[in-house]
PDB file of N, H, CA, C and O in Angstrom:
ATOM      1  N   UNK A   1      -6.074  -5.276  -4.356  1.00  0.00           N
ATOM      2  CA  UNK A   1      -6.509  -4.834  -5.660  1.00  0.00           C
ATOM      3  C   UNK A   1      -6.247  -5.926  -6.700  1.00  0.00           C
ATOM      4  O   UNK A   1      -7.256  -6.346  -7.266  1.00  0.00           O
ATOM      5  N   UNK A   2      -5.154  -6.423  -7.029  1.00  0.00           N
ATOM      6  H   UNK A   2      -4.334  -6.082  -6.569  1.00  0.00           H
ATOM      7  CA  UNK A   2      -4.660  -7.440  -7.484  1.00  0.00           C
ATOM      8  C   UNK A   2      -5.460  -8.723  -7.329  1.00  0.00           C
ATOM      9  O   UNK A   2      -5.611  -9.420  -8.332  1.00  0.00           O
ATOM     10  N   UNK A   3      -5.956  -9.082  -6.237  1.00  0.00           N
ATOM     11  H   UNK A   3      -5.833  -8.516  -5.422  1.00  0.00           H
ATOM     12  CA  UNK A   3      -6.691 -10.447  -6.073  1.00  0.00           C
ATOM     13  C   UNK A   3      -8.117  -9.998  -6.825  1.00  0.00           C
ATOM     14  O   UNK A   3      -8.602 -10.547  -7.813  1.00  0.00           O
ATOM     15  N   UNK A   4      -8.720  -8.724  -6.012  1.00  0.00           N
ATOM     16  H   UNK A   4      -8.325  -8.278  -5.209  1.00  0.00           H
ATOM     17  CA  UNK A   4     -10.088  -8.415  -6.654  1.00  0.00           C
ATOM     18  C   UNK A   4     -10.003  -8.098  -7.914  1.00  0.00           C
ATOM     19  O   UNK A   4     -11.139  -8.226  -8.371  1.00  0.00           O
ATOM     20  N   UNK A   5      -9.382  -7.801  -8.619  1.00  0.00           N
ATOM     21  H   UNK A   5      -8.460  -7.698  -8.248  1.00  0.00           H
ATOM     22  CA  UNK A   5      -9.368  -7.464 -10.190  1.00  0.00           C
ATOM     23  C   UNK A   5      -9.370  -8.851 -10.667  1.00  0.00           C
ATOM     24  O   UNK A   5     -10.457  -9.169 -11.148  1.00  0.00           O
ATOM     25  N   UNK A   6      -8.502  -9.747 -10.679  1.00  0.00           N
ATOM     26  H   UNK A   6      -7.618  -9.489 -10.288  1.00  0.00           H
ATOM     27  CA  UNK A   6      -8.632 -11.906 -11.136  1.00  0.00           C
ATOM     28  C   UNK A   6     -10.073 -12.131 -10.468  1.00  0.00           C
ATOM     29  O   UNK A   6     -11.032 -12.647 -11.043  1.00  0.00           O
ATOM     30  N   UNK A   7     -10.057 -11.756  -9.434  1.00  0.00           N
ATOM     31  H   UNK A   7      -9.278 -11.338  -8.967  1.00  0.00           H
ATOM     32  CA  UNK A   7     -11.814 -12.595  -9.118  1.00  0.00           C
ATOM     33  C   UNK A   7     -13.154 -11.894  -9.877  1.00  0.00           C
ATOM     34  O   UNK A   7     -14.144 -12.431 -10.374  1.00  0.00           O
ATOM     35  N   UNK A   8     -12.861 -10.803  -9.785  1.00  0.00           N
ATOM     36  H   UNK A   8     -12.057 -10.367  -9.381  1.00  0.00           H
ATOM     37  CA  UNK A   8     -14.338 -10.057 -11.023  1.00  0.00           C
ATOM     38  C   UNK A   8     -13.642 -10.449 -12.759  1.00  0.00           C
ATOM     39  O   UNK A   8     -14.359 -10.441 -13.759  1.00  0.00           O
ATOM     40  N   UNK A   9     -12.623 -10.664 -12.775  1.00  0.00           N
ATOM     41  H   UNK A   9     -12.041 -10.670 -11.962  1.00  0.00           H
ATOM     42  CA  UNK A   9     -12.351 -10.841 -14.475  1.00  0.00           C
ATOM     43  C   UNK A   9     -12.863 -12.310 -14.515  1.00  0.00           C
ATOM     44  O   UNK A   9     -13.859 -12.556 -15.196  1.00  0.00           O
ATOM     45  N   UNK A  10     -12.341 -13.134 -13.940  1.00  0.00           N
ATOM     46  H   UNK A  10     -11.532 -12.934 -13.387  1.00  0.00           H
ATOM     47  CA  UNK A  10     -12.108 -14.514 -14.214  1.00  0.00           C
ATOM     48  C   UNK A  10     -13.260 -15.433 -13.656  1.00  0.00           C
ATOM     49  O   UNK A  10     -13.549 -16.529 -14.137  1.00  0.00           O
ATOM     50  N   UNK A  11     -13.955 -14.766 -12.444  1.00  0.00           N
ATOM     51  H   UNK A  11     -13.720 -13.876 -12.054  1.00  0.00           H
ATOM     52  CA  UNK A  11     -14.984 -15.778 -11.921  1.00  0.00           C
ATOM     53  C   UNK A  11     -16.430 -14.920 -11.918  1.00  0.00           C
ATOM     54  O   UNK A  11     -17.417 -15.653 -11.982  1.00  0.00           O
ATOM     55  N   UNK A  12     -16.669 -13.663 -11.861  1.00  0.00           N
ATOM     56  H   UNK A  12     -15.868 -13.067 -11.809  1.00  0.00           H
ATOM     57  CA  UNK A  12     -17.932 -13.090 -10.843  1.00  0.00           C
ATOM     58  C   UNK A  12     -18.195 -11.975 -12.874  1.00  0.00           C
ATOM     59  O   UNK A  12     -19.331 -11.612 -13.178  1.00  0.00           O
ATOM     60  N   UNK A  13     -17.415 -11.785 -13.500  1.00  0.00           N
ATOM     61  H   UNK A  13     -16.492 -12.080 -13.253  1.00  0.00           H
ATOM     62  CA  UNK A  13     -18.221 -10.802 -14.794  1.00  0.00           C
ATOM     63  C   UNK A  13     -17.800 -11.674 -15.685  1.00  0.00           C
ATOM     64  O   UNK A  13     -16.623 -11.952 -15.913  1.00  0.00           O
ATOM     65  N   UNK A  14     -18.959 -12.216 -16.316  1.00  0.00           N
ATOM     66  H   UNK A  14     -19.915 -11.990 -16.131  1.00  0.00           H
ATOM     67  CA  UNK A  14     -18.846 -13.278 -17.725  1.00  0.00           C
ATOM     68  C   UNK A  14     -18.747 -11.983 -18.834  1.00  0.00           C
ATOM     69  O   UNK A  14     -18.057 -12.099 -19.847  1.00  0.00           O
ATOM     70  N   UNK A  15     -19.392 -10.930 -18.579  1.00  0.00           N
ATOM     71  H   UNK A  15     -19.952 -10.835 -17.757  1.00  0.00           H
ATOM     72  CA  UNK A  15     -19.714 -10.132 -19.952  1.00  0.00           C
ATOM     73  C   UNK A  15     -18.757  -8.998 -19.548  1.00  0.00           C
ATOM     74  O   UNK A  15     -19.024  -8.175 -18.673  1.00  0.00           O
ATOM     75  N   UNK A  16     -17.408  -9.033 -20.393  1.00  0.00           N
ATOM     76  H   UNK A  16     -17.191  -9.702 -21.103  1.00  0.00           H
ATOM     77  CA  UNK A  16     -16.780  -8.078 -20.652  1.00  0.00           C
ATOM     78  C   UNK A  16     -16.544  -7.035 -21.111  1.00  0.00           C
ATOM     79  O   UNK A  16     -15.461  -6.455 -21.048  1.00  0.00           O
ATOM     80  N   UNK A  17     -17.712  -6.590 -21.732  1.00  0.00           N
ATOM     81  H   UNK A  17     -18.593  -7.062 -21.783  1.00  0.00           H
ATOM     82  CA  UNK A  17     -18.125  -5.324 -21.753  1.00  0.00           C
ATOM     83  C   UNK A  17     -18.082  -4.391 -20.386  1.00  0.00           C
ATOM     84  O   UNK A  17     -17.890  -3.223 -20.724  1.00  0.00           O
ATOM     85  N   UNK A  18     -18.137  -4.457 -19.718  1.00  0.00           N
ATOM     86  H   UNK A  18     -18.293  -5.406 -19.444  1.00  0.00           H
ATOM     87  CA  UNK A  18     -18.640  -3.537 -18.385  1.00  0.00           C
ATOM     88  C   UNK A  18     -16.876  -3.610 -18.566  1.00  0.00           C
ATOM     89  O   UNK A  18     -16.531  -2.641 -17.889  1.00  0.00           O
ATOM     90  N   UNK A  19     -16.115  -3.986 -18.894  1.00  0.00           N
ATOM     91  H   UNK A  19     -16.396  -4.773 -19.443  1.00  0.00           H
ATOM     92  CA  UNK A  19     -14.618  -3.865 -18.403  1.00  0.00           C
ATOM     93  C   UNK A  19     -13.833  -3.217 -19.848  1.00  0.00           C
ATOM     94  O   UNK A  19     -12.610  -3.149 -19.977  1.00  0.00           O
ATOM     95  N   UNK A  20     -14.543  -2.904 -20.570  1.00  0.00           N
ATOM     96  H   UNK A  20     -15.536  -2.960 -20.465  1.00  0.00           H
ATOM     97  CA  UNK A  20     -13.513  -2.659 -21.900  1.00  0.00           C
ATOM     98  C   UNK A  20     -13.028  -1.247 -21.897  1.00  0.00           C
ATOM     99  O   UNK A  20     -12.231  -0.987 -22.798  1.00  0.00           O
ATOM    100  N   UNK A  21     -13.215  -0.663 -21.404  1.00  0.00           N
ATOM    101  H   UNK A  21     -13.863  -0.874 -20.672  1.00  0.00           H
ATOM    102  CA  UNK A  21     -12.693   0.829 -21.311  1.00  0.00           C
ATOM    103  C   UNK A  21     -11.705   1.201 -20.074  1.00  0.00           C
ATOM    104  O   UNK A  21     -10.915   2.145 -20.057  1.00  0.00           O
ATOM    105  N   UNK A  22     -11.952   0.139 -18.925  1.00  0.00           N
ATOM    106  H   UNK A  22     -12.594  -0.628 -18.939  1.00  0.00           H
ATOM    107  CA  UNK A  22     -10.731   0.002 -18.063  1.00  0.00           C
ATOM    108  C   UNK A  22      -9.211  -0.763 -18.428  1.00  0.00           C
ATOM    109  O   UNK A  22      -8.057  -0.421 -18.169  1.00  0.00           O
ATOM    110  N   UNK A  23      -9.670  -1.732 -19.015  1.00  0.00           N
ATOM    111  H   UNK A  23     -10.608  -2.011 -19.226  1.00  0.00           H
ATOM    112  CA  UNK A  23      -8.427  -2.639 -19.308  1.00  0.00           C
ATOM    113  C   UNK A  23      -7.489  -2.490 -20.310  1.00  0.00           C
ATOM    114  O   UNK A  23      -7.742  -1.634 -21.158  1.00  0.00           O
ATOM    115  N   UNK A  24      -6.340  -3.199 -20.426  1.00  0.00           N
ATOM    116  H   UNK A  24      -6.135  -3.895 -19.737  1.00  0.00           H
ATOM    117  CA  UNK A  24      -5.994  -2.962 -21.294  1.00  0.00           C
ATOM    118  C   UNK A  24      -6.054  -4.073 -22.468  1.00  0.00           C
ATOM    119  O   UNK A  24      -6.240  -5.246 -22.145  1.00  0.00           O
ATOM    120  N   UNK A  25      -5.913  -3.753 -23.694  1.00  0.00           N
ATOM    121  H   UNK A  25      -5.762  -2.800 -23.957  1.00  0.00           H
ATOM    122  CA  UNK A  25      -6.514  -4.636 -24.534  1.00  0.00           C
ATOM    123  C   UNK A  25      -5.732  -5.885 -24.337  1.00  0.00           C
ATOM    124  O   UNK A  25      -6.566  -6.766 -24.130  1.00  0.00           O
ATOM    125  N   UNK A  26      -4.688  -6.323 -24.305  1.00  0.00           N
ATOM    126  H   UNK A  26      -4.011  -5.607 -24.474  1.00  0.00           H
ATOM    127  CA  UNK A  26      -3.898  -7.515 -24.184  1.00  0.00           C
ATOM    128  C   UNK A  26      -3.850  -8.354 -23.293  1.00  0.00           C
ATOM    129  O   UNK A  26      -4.937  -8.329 -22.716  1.00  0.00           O
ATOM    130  N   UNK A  27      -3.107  -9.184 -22.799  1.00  0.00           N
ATOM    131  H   UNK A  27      -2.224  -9.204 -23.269  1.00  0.00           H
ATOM    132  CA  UNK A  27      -2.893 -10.030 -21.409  1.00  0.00           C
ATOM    133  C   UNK A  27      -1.888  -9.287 -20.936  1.00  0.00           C
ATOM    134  O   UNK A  27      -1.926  -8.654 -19.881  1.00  0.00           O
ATOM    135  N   UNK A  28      -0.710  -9.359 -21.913  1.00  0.00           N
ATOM    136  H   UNK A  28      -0.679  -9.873 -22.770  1.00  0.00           H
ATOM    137  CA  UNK A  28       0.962  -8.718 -20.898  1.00  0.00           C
ATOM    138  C   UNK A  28       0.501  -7.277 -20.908  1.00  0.00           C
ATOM    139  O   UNK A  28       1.336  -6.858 -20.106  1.00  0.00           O
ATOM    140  N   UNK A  29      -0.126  -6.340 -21.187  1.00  0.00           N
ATOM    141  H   UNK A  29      -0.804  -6.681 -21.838  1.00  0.00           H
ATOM    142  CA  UNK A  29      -0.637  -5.437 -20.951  1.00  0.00           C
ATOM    143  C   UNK A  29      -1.008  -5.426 -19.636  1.00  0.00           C
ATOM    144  O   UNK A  29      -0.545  -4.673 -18.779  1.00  0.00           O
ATOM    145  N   UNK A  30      -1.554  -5.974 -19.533  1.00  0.00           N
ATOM    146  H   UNK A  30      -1.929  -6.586 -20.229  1.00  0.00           H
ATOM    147  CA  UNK A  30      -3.099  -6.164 -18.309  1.00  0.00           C
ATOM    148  C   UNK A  30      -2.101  -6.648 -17.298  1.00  0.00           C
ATOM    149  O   UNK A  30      -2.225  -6.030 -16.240  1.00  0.00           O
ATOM    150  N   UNK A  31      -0.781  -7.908 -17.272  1.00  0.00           N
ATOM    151  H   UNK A  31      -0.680  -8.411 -18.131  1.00  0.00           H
ATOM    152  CA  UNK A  31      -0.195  -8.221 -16.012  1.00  0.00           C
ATOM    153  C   UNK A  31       0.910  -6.992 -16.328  1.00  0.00           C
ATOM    154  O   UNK A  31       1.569  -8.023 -16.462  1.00  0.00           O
ATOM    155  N   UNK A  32       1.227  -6.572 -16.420  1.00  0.00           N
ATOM    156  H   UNK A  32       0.692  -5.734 -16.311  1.00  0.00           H
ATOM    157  CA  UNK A  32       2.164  -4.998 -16.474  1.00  0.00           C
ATOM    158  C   UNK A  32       1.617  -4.112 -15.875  1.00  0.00           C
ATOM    159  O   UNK A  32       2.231  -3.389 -15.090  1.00  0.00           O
ATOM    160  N   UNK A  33       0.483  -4.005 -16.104  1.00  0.00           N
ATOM    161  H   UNK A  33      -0.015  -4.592 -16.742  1.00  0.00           H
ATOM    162  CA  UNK A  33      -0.481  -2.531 -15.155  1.00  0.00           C
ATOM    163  C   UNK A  33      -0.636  -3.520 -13.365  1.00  0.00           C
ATOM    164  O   UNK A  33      -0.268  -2.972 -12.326  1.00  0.00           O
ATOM    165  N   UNK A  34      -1.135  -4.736 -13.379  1.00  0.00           N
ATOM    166  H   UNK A  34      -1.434  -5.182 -14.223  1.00  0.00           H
ATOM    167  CA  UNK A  34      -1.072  -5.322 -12.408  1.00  0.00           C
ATOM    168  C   UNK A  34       0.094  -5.584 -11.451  1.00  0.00           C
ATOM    169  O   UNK A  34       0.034  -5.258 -10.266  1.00  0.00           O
ATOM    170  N   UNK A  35       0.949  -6.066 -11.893  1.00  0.00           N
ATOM    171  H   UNK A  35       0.997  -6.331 -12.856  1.00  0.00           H
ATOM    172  CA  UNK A  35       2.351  -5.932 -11.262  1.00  0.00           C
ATOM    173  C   UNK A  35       2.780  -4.327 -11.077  1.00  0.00           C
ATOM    174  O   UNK A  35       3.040  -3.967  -9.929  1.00  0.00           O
ATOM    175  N   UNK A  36       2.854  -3.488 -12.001  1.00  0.00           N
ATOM    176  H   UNK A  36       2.642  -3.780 -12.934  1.00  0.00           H
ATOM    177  CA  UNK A  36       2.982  -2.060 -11.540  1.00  0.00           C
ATOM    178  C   UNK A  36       2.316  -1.699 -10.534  1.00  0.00           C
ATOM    179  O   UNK A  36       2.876  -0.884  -9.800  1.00  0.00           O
ATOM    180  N   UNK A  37       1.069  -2.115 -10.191  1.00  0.00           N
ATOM    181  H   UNK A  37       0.614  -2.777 -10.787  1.00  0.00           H
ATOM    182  CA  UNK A  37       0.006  -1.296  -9.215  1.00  0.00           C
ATOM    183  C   UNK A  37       0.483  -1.806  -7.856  1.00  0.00           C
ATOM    184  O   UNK A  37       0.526  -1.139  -6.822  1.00  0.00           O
ATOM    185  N   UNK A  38       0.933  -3.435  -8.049  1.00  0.00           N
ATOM    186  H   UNK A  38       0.898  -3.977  -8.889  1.00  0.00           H
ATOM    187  CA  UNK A  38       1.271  -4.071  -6.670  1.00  0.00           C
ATOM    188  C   UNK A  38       2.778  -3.697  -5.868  1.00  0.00           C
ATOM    189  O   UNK A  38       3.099  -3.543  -4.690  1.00  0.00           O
ATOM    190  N   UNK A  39       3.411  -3.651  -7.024  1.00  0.00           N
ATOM    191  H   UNK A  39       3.151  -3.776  -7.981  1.00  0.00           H
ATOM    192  CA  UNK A  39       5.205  -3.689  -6.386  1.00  0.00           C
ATOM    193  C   UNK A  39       4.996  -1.866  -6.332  1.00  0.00           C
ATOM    194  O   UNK A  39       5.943  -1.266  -5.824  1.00  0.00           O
ATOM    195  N   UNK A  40       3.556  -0.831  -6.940  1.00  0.00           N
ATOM    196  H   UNK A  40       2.786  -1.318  -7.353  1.00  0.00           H
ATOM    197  CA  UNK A  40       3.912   0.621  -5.920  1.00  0.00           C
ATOM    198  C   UNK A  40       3.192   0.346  -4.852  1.00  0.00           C
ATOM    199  O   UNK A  40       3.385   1.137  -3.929  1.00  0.00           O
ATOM    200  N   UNK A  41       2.456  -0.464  -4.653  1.00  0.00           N
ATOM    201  H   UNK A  41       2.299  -1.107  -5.403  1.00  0.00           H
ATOM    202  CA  UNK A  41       1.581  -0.693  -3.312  1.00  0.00           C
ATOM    203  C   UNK A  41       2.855  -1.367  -2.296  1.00  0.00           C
ATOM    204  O   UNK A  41       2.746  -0.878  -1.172  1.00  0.00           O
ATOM    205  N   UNK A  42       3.741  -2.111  -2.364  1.00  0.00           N
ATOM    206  H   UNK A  42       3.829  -2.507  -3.277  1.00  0.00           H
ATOM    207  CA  UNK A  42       4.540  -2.388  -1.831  1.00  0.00           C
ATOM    208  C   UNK A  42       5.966  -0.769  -1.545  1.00  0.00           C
ATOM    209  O   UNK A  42       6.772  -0.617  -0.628  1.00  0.00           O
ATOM    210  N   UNK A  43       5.820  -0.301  -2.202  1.00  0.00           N
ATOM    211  H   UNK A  43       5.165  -0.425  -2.948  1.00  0.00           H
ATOM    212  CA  UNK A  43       7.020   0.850  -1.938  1.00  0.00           C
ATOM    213  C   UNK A  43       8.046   1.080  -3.267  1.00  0.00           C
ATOM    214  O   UNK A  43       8.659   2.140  -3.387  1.00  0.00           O
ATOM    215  N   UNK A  44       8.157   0.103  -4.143  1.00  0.00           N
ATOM    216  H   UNK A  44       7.659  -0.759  -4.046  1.00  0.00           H
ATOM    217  CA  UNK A  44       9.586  -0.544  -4.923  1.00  0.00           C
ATOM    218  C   UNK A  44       8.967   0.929  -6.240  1.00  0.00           C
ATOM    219  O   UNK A  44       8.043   1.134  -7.027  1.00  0.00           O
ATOM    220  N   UNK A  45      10.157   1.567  -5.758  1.00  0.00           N
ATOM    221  H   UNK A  45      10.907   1.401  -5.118  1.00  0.00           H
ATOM    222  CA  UNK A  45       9.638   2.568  -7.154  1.00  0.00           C
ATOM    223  C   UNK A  45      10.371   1.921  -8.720  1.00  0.00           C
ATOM    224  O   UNK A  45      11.309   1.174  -8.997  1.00  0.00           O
ATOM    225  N   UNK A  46       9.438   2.621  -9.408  1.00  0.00           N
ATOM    226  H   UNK A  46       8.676   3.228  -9.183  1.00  0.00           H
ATOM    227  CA  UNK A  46       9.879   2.601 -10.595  1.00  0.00           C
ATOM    228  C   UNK A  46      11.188   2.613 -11.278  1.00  0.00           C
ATOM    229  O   UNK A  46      11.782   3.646 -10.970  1.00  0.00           O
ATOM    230  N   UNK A  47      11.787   1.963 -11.984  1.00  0.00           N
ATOM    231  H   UNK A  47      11.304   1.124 -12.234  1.00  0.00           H
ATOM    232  CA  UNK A  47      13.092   2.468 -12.823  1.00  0.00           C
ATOM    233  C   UNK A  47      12.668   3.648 -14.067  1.00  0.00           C
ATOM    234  O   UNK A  47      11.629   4.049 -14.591  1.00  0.00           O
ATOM    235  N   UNK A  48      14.082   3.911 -14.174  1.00  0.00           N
ATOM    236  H   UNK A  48      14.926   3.584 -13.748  1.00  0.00           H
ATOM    237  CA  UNK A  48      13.206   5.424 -15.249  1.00  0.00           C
ATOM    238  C   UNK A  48      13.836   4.605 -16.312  1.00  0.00           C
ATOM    239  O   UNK A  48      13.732   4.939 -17.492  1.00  0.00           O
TER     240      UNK A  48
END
């Protein structure tokens, strides 16, 4: 998920529109939801 989300942002959708209602508006936003999605895909739960 992580690789395919950088390859459609960064190389394969120039027009970011088709993405503005998924993402989040920022960068550290955007690697926060990314790193969250990967380290639960790995097992590592959350801290509360």
């Amino acid at each position: 998920m992580l690789t395919s989300t950088l390859v459609e942002l960064i190389l394969v959708d120039h027009d970011l529109k088709n993405w503005q209602a998924v993402i989040p508006k920022d960068d550290p936003a955007l690697k926060r939801e990314l790193l969250r999605s990967f380290l639960s895909y790995l097992g590592v739960e959350q801290r509360a």
